[in-house]
N, CA, C and O atoms as CSV, one atom per row, in Angstrom:
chain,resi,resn,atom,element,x,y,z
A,1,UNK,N,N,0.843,-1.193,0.000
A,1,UNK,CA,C,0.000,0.000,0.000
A,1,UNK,C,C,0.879,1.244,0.000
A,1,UNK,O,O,1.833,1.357,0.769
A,2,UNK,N,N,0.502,2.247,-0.954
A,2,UNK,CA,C,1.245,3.343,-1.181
A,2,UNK,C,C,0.823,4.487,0.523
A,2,UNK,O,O,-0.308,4.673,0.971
A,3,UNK,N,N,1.863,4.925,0.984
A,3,UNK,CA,C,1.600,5.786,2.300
A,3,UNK,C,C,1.086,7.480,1.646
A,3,UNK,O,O,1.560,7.785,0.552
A,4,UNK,N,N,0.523,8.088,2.063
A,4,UNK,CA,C,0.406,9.338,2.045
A,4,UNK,C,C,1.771,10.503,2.596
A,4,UNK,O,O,1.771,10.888,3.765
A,5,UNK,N,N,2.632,10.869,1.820
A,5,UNK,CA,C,3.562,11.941,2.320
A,5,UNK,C,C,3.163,12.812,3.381
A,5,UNK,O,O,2.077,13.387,3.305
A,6,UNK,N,N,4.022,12.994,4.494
A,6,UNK,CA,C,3.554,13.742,5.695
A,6,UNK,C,C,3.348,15.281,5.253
A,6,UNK,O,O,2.809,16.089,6.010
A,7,UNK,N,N,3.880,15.664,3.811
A,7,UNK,CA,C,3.696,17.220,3.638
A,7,UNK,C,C,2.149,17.337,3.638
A,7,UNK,O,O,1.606,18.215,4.308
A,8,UNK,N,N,1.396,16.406,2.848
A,8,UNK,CA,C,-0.054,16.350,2.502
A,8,UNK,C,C,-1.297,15.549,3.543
A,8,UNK,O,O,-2.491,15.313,3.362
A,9,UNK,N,N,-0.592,15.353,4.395
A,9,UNK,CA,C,-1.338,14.950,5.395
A,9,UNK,C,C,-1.958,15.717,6.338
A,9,UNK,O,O,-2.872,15.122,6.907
A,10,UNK,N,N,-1.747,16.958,6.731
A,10,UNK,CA,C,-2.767,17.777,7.277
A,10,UNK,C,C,-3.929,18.187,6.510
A,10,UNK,O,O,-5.067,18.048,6.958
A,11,UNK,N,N,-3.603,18.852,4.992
A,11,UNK,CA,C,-4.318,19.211,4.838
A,11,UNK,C,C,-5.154,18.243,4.133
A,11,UNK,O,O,-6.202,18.737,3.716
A,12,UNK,N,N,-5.032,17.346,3.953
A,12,UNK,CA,C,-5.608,16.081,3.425
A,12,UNK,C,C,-6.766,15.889,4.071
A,12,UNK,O,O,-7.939,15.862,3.701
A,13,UNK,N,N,-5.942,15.692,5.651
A,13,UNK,CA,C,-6.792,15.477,7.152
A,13,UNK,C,C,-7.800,16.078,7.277
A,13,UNK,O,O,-8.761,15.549,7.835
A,14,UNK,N,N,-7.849,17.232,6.836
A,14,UNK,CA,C,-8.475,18.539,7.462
A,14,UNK,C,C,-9.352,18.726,6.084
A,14,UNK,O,O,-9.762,19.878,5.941
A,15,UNK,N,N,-9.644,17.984,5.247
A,15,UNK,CA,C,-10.885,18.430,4.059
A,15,UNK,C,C,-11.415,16.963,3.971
A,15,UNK,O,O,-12.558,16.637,3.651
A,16,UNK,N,N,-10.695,16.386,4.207
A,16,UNK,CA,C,-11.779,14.535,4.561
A,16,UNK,C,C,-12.674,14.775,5.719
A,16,UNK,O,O,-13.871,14.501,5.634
A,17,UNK,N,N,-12.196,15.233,6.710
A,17,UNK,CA,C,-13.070,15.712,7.959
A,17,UNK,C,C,-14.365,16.505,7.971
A,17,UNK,O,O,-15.369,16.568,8.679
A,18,UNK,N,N,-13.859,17.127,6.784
A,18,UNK,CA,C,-14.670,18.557,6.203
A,18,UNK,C,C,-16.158,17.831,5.218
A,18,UNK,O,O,-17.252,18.328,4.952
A,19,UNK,N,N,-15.519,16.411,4.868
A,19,UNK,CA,C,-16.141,15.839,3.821
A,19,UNK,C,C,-15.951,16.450,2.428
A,19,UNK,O,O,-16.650,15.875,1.594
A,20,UNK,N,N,-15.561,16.976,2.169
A,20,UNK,CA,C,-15.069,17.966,0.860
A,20,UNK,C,C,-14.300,17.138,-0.082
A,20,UNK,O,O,-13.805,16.154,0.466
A,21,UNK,N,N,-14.007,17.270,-1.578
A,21,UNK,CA,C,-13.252,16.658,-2.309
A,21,UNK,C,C,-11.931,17.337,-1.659
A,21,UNK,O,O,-11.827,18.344,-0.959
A,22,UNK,N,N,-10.748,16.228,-2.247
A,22,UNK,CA,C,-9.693,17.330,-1.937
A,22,UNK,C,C,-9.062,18.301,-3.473
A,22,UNK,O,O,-8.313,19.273,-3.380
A,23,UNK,N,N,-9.414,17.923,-4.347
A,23,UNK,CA,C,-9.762,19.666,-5.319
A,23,UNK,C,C,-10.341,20.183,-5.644
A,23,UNK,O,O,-10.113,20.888,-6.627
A,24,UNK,N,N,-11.832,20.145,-4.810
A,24,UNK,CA,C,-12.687,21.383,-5.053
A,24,UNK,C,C,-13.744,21.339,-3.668
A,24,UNK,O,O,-13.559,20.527,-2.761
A,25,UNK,N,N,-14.439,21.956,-3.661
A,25,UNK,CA,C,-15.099,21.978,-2.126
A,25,UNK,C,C,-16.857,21.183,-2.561
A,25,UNK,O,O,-17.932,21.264,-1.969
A,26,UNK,N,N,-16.551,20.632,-3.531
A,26,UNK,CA,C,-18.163,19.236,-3.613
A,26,UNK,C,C,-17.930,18.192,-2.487
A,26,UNK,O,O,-16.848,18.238,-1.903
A,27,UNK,N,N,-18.762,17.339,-2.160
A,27,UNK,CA,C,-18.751,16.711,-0.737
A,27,UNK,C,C,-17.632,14.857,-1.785
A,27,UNK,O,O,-17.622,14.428,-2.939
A,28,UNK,N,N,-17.120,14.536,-0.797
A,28,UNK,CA,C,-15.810,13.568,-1.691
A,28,UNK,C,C,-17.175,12.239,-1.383
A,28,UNK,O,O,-18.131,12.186,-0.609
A,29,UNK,N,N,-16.618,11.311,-2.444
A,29,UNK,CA,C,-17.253,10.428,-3.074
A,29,UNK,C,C,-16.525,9.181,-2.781
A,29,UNK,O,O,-16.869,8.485,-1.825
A,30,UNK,N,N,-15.017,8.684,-3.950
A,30,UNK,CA,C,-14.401,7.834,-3.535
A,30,UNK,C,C,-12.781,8.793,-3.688
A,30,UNK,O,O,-12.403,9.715,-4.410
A,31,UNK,N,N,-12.090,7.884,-2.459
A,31,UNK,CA,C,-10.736,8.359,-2.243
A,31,UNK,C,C,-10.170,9.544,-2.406
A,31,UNK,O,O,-9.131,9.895,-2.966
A,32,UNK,N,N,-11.364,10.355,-1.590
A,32,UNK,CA,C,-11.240,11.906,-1.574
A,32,UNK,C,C,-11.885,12.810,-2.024
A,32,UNK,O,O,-12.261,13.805,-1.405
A,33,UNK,N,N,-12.155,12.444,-3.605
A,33,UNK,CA,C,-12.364,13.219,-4.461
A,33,UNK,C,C,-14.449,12.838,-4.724
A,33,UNK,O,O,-15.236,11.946,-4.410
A,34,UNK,N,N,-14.490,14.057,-5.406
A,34,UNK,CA,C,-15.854,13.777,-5.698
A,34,UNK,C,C,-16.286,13.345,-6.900
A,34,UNK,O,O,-15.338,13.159,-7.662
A,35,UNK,N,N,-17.372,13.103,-7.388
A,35,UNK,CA,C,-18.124,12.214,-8.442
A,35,UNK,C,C,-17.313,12.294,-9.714
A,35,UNK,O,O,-16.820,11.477,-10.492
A,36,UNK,N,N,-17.385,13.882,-9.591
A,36,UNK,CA,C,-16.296,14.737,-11.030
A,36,UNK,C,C,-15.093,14.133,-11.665
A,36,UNK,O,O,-14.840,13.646,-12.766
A,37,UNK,N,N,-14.049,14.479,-9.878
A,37,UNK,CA,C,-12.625,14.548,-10.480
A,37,UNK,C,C,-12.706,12.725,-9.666
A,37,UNK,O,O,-11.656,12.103,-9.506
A,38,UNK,N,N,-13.575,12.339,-9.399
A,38,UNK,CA,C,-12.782,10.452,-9.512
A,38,UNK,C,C,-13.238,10.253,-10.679
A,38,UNK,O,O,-12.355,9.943,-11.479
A,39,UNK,N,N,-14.149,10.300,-11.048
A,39,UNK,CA,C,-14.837,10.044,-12.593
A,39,UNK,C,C,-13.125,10.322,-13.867
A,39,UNK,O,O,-12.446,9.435,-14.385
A,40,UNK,N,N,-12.993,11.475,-13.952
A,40,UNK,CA,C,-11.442,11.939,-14.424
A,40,UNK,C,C,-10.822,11.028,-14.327
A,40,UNK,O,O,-10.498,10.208,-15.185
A,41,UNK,N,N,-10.448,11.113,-12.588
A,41,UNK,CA,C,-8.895,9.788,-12.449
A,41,UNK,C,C,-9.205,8.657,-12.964
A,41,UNK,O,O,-8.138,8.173,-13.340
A,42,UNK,N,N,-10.139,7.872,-13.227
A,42,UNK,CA,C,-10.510,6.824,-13.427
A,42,UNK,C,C,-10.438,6.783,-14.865
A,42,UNK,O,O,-9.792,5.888,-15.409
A,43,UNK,N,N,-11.102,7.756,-15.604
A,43,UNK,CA,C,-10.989,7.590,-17.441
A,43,UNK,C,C,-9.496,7.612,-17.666
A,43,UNK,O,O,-8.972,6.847,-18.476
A,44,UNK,N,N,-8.394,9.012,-16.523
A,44,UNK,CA,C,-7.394,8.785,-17.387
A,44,UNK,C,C,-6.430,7.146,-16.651
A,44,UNK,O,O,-5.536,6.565,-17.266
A,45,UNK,N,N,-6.850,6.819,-15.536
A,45,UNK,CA,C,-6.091,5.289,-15.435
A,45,UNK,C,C,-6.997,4.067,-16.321
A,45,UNK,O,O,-6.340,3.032,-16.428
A,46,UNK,N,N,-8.160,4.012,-16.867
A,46,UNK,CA,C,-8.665,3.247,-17.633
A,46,UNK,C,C,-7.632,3.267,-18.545
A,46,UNK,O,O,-6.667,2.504,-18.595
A,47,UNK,N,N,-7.974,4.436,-19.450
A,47,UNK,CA,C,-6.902,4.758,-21.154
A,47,UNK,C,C,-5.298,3.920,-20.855
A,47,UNK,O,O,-4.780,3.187,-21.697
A,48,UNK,N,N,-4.889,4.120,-19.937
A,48,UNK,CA,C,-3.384,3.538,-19.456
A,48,UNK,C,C,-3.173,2.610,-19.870
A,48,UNK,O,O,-2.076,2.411,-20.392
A,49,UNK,N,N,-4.167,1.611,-19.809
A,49,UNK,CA,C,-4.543,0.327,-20.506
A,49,UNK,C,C,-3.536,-0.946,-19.492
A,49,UNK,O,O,-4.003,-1.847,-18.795
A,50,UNK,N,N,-2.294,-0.664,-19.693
A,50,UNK,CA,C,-0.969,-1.490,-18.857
A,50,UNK,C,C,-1.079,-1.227,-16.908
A,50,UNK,O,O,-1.319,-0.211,-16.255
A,51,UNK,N,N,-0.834,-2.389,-16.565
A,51,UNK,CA,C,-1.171,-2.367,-14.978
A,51,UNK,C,C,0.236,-2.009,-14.651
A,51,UNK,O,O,0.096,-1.575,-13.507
A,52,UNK,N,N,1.168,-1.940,-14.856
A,52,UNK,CA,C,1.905,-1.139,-14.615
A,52,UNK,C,C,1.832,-0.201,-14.955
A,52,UNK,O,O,1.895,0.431,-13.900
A,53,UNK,N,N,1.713,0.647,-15.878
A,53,UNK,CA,C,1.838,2.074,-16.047
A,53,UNK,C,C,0.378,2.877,-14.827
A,53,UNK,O,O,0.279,4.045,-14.452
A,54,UNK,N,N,-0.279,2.010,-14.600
A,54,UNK,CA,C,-1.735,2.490,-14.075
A,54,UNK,C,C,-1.033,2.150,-12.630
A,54,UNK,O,O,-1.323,2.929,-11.722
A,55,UNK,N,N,-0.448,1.443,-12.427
A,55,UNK,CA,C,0.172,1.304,-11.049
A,55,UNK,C,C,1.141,2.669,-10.676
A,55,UNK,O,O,0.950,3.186,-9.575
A,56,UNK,N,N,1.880,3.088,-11.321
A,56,UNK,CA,C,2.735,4.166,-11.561
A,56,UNK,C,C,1.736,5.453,-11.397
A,56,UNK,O,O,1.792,6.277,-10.484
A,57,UNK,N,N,1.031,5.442,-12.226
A,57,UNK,CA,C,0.151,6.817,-11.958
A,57,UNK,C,C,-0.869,6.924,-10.680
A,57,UNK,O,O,-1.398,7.870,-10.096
A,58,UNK,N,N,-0.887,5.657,-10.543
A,58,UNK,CA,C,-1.620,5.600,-9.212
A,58,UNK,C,C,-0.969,6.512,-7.917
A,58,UNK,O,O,-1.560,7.322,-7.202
A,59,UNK,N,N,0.243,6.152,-7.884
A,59,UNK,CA,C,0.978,6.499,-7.691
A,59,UNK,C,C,2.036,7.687,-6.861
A,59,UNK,O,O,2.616,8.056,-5.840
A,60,UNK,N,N,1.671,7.900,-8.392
A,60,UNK,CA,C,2.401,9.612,-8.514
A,60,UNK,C,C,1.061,10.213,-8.049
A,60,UNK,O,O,1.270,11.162,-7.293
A,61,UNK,N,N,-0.324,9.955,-8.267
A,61,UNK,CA,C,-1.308,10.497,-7.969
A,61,UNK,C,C,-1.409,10.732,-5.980
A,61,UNK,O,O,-1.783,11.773,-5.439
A,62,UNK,N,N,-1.108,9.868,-5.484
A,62,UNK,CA,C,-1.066,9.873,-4.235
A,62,UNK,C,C,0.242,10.858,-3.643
A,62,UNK,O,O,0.233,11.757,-2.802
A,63,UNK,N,N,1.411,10.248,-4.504
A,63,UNK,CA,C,2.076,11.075,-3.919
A,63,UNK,C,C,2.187,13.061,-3.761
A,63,UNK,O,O,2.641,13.860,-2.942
A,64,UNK,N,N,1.441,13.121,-5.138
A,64,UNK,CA,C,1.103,14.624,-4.708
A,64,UNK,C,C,0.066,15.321,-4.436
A,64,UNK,O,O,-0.160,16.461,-4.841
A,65,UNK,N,N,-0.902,14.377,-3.431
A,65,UNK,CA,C,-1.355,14.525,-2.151
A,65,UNK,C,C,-3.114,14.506,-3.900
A,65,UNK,O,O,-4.166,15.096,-3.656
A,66,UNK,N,N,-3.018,14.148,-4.576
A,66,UNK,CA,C,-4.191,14.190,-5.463
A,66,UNK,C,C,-5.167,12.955,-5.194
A,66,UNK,O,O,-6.301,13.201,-5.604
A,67,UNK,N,N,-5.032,11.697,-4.616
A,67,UNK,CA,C,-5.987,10.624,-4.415
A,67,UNK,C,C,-5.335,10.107,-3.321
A,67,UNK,O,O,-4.123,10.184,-3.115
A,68,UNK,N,N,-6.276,9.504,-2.523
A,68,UNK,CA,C,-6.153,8.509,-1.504
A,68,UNK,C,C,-5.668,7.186,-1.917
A,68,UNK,O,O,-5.796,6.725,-3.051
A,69,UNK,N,N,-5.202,6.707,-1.095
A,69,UNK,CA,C,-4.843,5.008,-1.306
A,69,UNK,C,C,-5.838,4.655,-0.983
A,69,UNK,O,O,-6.487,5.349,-0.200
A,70,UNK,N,N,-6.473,3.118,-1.591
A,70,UNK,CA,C,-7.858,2.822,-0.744
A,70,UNK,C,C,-8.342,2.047,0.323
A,70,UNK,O,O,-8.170,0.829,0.280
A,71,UNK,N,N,-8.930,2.571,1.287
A,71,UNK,CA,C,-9.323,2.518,2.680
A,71,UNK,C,C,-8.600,3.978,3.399
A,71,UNK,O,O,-9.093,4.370,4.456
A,72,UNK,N,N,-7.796,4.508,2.980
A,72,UNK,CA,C,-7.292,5.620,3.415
A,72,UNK,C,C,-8.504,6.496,4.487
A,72,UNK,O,O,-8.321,6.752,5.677
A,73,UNK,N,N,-9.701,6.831,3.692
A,73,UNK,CA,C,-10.633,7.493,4.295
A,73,UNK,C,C,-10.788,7.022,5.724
A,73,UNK,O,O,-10.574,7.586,6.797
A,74,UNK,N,N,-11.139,6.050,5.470
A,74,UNK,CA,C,-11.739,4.910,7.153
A,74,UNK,C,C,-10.428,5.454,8.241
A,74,UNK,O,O,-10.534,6.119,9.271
A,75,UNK,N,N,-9.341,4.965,7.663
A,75,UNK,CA,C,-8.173,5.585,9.017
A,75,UNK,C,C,-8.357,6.840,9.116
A,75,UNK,O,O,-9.354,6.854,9.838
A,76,UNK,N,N,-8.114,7.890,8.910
A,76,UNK,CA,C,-8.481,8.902,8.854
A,76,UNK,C,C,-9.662,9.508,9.924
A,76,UNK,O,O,-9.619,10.443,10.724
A,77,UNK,N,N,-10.799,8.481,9.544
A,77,UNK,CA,C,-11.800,9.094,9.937
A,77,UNK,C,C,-12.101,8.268,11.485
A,77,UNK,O,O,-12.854,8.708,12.353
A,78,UNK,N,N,-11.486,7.257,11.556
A,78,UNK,CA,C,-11.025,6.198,12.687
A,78,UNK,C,C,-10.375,7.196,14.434
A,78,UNK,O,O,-9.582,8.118,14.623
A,79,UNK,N,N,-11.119,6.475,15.205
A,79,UNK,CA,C,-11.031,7.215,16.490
A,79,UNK,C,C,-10.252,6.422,16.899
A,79,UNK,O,O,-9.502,7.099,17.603
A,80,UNK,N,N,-9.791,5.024,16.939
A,80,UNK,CA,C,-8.802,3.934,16.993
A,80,UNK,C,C,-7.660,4.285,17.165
A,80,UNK,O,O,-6.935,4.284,16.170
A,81,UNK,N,N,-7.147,4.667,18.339
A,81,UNK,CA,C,-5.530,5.214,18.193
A,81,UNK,C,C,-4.425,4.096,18.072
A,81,UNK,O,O,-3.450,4.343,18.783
A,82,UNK,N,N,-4.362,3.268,17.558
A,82,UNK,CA,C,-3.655,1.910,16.972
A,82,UNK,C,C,-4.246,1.725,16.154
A,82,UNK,O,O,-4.265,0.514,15.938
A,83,UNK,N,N,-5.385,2.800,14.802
A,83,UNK,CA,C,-5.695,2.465,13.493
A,83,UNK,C,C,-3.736,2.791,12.733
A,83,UNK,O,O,-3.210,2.006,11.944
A,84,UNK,N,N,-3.172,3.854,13.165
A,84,UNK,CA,C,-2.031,3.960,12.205
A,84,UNK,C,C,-0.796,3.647,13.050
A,84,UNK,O,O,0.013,4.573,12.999
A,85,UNK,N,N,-0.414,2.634,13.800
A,85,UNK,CA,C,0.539,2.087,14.259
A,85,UNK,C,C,0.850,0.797,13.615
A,85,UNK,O,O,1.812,0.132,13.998
């Protein structure tokens, strides 16, 4: 599982909480984002066609704080203080 970079983790934190996409302020849908921009991520990792290259963009997508890894939300939203240990 790809980790979330600690630069993007507050504010990550702080608009999942909010329920908000994290690039635009519509209420988030799957792995952050709302109906719109997952709809997007999804056509452009469909077109990718290769599970590696779609693995790669997956990726790079997380790493600059643009999609969640999935289940990401649940920890996050988890009162469990041994959900991220």
């Amino acid at each position: 599982m790809i980790k979330i970079p600690r630069r993007h983790i507050a504010r990550i934190r702080e608009r999942i909480l909010q329920g908000v996409c994290l690039l635009c302020d519509e209420p988030h849908a799957k792995r952050g984002l709302c109906h719109r921009h997952a709809n997007a991520y999804y056509q452009r990792w469909w077109r990718l066609g290769d599970d590696e290259k779609r693995q790669l963009y997956e990726a790079r997508c997380i790493s600059k704080g643009l999609i969640l890894p999935t289940g990401a939300i649940r920890q996050i939203k988890s009162t469990n203080p041994f959900s991220e240990a």
